[in-house]
C-alpha positions as CSV (number, residue, x, y, z in Angstrom):
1,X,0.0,0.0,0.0
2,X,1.6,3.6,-0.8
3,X,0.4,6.5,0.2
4,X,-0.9,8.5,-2.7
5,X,-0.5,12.5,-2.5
6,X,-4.4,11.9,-3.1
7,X,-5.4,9.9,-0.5
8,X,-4.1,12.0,2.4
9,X,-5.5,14.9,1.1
10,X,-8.9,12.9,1.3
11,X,-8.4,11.9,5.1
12,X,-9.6,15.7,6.1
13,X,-12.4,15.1,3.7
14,X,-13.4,12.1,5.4
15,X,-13.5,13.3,8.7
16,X,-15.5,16.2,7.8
17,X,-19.0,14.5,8.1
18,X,-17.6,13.0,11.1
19,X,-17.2,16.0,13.2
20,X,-20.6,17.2,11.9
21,X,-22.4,14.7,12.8
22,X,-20.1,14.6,16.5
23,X,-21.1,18.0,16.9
24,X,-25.1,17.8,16.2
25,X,-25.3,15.2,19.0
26,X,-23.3,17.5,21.6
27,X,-25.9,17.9,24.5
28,X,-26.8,21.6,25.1
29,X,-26.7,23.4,28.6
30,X,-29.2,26.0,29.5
31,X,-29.3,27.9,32.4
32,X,-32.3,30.0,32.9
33,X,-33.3,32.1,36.1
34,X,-36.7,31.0,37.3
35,X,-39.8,33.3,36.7
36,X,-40.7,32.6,40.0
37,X,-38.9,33.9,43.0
38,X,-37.3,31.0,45.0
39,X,-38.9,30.2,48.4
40,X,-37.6,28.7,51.2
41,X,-39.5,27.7,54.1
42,X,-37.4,28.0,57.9
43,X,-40.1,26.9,59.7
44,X,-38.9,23.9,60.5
45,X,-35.6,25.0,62.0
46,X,-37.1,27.8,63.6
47,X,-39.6,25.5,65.1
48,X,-36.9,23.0,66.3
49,X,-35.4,25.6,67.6
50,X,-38.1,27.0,69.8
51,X,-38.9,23.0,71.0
52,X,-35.2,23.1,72.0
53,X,-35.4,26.4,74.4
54,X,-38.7,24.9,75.2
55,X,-37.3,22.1,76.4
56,X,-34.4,23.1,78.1
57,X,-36.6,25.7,80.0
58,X,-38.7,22.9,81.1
59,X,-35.4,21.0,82.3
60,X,-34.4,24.0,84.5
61,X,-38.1,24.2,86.3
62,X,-37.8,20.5,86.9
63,X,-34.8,21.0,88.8
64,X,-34.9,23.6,90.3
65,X,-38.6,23.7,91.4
66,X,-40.4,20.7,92.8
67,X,-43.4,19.2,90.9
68,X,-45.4,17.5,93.6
């Protein structure tokens, strides 16, 4: 097999349609803001956070102060 001054310069040819089609099947990223403002809801830490000083409140009356 020699290499032809022809045939190489076909090689680029050939990998032409290649990178097309490589290219067409690249996934595309979008990044859009939302058209809804983004909520977050703390209730649930604040509320474990009140049970906690509720609690430890409750743990100082208990000792300190006599229940029967």
């Amino acid at each position: 097999m020699t290499d032809q001054p022809m045939d190489r310069a076909r090689i680029p040819l050939r990998l032409v349609p290649v990178a097309l089609v490589a290219a067409a099947c690249a996934p595309r990223v979008e990044v859009v803001a939302p058209r809804e403002p983004i909520t977050i809801n703390l209730n649930i830490k604040l509320d474990a956070d009140v049970r906690l000083h509720i609690e430890e409140k409750a743990k100082q009356d208990v000792e300190s102060k006599s229940i029967f």
